[in-house]
Backbone and ligand atoms as CSV (ligand in chain L), in Angstrom:
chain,resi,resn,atom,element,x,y,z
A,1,UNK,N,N,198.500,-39.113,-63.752
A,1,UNK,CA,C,198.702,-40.287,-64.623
A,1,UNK,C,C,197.352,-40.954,-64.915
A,2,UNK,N,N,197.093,-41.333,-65.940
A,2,UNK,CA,C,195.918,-41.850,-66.881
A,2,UNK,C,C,195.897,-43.530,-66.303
A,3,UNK,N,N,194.362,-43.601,-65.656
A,3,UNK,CA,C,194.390,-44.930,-65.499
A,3,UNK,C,C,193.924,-45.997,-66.477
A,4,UNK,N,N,194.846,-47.423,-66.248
A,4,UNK,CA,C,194.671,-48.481,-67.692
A,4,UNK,C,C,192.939,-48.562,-67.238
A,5,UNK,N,N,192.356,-48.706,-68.807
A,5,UNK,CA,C,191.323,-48.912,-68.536
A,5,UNK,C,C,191.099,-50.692,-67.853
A,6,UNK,N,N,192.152,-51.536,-67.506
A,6,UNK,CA,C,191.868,-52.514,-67.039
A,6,UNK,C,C,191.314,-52.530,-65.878
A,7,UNK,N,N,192.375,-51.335,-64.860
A,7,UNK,CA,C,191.980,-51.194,-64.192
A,7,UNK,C,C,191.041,-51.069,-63.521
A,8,UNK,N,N,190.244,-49.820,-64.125
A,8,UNK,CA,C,188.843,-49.342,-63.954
A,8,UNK,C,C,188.108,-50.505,-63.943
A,9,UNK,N,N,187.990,-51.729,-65.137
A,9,UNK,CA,C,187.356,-52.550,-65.392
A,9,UNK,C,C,187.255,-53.588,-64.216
A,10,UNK,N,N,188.270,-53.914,-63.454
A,10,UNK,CA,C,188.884,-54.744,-62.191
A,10,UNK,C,C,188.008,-53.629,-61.242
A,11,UNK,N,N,188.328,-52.655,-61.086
A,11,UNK,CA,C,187.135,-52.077,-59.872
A,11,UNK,C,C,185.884,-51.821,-60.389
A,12,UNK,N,N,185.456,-51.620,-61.259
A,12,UNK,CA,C,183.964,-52.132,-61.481
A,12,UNK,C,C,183.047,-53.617,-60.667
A,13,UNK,N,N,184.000,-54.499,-61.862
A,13,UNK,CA,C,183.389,-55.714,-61.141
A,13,UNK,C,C,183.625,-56.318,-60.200
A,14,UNK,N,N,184.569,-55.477,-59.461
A,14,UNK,CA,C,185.114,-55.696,-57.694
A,14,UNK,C,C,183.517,-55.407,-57.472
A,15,UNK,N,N,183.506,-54.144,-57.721
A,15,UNK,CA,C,181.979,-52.992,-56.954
A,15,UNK,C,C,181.084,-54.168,-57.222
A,16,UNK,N,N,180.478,-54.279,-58.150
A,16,UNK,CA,C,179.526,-55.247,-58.953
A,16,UNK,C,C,179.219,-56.883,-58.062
A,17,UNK,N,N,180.918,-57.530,-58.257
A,17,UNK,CA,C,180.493,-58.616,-57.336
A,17,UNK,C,C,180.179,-58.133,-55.722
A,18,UNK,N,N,180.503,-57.032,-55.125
A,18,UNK,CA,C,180.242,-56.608,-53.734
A,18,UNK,C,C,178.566,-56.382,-53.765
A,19,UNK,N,N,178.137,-55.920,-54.684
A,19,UNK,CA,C,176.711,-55.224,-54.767
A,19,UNK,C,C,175.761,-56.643,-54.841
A,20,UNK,N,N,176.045,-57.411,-55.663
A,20,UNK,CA,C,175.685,-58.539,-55.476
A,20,UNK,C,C,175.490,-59.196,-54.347
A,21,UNK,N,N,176.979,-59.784,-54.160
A,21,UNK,CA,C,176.883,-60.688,-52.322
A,21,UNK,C,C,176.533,-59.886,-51.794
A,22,UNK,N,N,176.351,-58.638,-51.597
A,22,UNK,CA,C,175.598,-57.697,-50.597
A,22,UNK,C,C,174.134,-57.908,-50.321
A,23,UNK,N,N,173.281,-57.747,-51.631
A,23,UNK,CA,C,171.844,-57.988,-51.319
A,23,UNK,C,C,171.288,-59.392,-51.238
A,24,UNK,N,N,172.615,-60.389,-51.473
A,24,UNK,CA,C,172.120,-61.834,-51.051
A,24,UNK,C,C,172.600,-61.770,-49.381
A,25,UNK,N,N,173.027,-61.201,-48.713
A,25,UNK,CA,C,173.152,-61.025,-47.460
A,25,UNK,C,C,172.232,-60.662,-46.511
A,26,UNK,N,N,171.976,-58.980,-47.295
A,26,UNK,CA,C,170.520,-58.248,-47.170
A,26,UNK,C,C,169.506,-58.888,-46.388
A,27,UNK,N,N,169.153,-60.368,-48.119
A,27,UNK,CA,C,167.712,-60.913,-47.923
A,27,UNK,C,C,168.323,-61.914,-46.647
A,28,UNK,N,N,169.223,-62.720,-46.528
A,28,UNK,CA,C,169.470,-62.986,-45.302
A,28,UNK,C,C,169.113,-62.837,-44.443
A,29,UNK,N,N,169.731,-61.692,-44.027
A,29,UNK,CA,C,169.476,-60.793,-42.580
A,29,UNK,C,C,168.489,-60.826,-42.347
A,30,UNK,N,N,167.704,-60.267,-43.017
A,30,UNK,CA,C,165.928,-59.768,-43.135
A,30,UNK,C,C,165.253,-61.022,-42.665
A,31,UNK,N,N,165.884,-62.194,-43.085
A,31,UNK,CA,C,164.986,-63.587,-42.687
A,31,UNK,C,C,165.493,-64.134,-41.233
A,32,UNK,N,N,166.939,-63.685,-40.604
A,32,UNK,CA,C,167.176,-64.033,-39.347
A,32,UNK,C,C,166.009,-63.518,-38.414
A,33,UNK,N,N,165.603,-64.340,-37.342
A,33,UNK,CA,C,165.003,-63.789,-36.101
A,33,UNK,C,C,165.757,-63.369,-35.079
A,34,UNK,N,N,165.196,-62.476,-34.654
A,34,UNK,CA,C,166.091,-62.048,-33.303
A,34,UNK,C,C,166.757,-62.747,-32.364
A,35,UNK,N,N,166.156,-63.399,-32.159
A,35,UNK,CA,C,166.820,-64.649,-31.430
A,35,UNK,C,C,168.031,-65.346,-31.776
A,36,UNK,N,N,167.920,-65.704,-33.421
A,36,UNK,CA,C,169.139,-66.160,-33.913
A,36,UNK,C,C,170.265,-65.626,-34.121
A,37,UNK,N,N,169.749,-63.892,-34.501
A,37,UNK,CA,C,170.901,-63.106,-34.493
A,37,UNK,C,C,171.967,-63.028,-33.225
A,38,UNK,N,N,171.156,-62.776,-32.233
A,38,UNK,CA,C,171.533,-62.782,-30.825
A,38,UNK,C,C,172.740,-64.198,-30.442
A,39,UNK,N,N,172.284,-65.107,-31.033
A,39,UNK,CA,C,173.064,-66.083,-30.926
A,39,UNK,C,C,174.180,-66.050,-31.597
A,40,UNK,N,N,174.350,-65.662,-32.534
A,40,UNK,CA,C,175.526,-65.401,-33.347
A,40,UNK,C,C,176.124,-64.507,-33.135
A,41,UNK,N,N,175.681,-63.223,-32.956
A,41,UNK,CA,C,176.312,-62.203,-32.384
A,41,UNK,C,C,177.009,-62.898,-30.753
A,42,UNK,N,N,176.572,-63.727,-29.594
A,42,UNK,CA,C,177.279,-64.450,-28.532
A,42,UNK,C,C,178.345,-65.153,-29.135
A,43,UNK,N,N,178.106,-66.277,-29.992
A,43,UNK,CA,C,179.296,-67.084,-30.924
A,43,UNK,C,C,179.907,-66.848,-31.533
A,44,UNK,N,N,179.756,-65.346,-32.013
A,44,UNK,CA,C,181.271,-65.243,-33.106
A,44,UNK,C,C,181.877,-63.371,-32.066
A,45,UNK,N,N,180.908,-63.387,-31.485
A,45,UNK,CA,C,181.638,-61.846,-30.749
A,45,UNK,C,C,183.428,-61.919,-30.596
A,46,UNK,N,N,184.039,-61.032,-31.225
A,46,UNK,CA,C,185.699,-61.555,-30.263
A,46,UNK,C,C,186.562,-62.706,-31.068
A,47,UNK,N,N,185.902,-63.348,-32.197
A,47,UNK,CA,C,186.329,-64.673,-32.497
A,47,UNK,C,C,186.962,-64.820,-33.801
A,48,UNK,N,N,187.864,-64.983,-34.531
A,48,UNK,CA,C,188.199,-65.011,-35.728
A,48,UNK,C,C,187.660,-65.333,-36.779
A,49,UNK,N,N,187.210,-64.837,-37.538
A,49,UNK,CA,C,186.437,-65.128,-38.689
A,49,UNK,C,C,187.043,-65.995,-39.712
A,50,UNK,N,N,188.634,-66.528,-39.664
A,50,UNK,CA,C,188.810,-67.533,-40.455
A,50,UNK,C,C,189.266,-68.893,-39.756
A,51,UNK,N,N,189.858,-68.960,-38.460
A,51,UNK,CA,C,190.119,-70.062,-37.394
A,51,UNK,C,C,189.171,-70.803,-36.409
A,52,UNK,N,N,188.432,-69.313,-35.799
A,52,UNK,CA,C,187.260,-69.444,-35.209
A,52,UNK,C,C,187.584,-69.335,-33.421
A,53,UNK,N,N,189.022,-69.183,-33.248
A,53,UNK,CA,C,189.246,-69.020,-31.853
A,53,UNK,C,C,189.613,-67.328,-31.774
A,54,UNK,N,N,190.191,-66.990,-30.442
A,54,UNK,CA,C,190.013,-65.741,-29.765
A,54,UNK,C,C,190.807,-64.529,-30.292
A,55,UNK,N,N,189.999,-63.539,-30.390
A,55,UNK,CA,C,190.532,-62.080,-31.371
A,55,UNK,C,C,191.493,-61.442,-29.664
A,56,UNK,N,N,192.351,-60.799,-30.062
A,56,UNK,CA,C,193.152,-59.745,-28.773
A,56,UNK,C,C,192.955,-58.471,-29.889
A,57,UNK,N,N,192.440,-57.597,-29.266
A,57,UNK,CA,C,192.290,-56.541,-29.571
A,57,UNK,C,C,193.226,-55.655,-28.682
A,58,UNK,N,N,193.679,-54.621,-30.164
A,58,UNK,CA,C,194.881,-53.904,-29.814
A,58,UNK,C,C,195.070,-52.392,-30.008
A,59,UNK,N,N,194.905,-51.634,-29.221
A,59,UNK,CA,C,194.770,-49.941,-29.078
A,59,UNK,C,C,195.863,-48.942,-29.684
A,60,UNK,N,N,196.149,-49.226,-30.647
A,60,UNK,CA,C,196.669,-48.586,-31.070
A,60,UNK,C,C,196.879,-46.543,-31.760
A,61,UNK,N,N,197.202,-45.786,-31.279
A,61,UNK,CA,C,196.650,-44.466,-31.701
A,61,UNK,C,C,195.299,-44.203,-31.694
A,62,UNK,N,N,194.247,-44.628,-31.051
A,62,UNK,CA,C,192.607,-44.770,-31.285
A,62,UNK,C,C,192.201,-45.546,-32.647
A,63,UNK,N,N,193.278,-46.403,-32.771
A,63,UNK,CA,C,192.503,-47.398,-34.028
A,63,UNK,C,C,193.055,-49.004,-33.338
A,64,UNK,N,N,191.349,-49.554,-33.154
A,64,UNK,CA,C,191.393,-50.724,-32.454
A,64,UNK,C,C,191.268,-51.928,-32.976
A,65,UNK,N,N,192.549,-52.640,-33.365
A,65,UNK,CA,C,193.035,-53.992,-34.214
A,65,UNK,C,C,192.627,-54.847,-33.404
A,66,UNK,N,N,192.177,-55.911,-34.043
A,66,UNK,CA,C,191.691,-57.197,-33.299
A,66,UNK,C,C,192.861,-58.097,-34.141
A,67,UNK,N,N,193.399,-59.072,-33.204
A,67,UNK,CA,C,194.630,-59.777,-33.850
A,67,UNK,C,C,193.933,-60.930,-33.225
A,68,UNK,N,N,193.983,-62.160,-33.890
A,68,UNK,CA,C,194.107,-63.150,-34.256
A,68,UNK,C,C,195.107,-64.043,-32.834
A,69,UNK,N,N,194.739,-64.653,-31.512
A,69,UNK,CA,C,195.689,-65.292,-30.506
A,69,UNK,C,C,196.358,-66.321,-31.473
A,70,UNK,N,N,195.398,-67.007,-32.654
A,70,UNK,CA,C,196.259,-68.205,-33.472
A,70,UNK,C,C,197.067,-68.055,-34.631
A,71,UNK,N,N,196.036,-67.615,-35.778
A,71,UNK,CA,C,196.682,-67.650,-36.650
A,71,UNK,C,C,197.494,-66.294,-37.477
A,72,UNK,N,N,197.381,-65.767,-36.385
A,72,UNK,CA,C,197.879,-64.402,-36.434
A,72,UNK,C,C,197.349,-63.222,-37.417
A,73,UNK,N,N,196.009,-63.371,-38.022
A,73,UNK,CA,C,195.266,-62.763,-38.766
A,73,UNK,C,C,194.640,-61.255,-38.285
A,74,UNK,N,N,194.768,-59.958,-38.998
A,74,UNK,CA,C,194.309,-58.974,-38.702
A,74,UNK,C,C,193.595,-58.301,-38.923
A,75,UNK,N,N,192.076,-58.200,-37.767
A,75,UNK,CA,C,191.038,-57.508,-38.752
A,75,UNK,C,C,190.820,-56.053,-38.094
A,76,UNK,N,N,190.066,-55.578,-38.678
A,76,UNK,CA,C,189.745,-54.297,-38.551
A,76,UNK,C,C,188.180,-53.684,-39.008
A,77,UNK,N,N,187.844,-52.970,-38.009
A,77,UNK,CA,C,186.236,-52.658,-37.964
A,77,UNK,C,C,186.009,-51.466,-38.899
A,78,UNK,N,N,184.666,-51.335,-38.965
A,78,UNK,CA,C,184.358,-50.522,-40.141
A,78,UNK,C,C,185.291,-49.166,-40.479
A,79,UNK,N,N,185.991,-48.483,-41.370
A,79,UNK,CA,C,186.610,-47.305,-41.320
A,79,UNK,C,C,187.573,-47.293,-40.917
A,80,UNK,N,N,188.485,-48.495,-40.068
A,80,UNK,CA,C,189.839,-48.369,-39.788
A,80,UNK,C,C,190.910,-48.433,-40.810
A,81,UNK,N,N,190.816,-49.498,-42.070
A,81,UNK,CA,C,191.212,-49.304,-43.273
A,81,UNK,C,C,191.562,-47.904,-44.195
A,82,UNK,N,N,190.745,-47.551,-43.906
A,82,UNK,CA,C,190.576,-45.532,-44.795
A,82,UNK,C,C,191.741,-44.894,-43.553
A,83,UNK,N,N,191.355,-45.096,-41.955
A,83,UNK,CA,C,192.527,-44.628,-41.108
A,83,UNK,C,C,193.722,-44.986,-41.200
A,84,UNK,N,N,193.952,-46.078,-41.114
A,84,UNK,CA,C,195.241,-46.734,-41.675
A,84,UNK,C,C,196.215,-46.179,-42.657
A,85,UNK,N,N,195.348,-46.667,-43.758
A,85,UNK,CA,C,195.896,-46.370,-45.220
A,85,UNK,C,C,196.163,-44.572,-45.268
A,86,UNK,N,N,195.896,-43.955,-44.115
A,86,UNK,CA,C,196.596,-42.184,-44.223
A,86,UNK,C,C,197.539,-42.105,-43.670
A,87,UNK,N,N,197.906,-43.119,-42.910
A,87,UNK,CA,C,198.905,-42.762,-41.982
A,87,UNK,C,C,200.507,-42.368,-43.036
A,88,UNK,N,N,201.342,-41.630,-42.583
A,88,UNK,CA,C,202.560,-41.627,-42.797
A,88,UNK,C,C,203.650,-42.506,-43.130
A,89,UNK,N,N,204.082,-42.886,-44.357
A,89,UNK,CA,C,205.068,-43.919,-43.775
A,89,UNK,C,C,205.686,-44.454,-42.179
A,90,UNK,N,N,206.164,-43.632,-41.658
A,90,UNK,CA,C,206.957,-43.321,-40.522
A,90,UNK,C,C,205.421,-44.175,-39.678
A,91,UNK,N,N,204.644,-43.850,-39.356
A,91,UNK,CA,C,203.513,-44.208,-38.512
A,91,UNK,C,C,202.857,-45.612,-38.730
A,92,UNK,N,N,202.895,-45.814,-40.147
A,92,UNK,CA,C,202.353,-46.801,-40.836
A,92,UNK,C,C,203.433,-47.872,-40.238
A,93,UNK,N,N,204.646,-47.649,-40.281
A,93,UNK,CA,C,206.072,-48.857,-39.680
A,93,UNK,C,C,206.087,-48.941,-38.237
A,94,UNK,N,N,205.362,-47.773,-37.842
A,94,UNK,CA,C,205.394,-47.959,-35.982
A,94,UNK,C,C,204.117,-48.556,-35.765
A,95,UNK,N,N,202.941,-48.983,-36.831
A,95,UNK,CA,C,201.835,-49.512,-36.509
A,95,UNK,C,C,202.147,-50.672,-36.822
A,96,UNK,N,N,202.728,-50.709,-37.917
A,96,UNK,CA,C,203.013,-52.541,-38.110
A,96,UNK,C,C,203.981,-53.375,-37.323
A,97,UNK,N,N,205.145,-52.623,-36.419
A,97,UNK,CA,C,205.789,-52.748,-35.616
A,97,UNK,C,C,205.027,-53.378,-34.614
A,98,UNK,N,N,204.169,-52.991,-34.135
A,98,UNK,CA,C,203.482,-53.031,-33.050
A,98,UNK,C,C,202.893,-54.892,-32.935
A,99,UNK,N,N,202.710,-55.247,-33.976
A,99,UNK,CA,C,202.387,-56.600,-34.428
A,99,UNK,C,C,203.588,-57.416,-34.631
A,100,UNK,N,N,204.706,-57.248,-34.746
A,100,UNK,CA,C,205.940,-57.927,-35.138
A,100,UNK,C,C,206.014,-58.794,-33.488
A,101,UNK,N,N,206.602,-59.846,-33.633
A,101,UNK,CA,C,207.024,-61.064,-32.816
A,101,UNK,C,C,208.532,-60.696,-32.167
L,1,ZN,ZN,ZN,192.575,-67.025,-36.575
């Protein structure tokens, strides 16, 4: 099936704005000192990136979810996304299971 060219157009400037905030990050980085990094890497290690309190990380099939103790938010480290997104239906419902209350 033929994709709308909207589409395409929507992942372009997905890519585009990523490439962007990327090398304003870049020059960032490049200007942190070691020291500071170090500090941040202690203060946010483990910690939710939108609440700011404690990640539980969760072992699932060798793909390791960090869940959210508050607001129940789920992240995932580099390449677990691409793992995820192969799984099987059937696997994909026993992974999301795994998070259900
Ligand atoms: Zn949170």
């Amino acid at each position: 099936m033929a994709e709308k060219p909207s589409e395409k157009e929507e992942e372009y400037f997905a890519r585009m704005e990523f490439e962007r905030n990327k090398k304003i990050e870049d020059e960032k980085h490049r200007k942190l000192l070691g020291e500071e990094r170090k500090r941040l890497a202690a203060l946010h290690h483990m910690r939710c990136p939108k609440c700011g309190l404690e990640l539980i990380e969760i072992d699932y099939k060798g793909i390791k979810v960090d869940k959210c103790s508050e607001c129940e938010g789920v992240w995932l480290d580099a390449g677990e996304l691409e793992t995820v997104s192969k799984l099987e239906q059937g696997a994909l419902d026993r992974f999301f299971g795994v998070f259900k209350k």
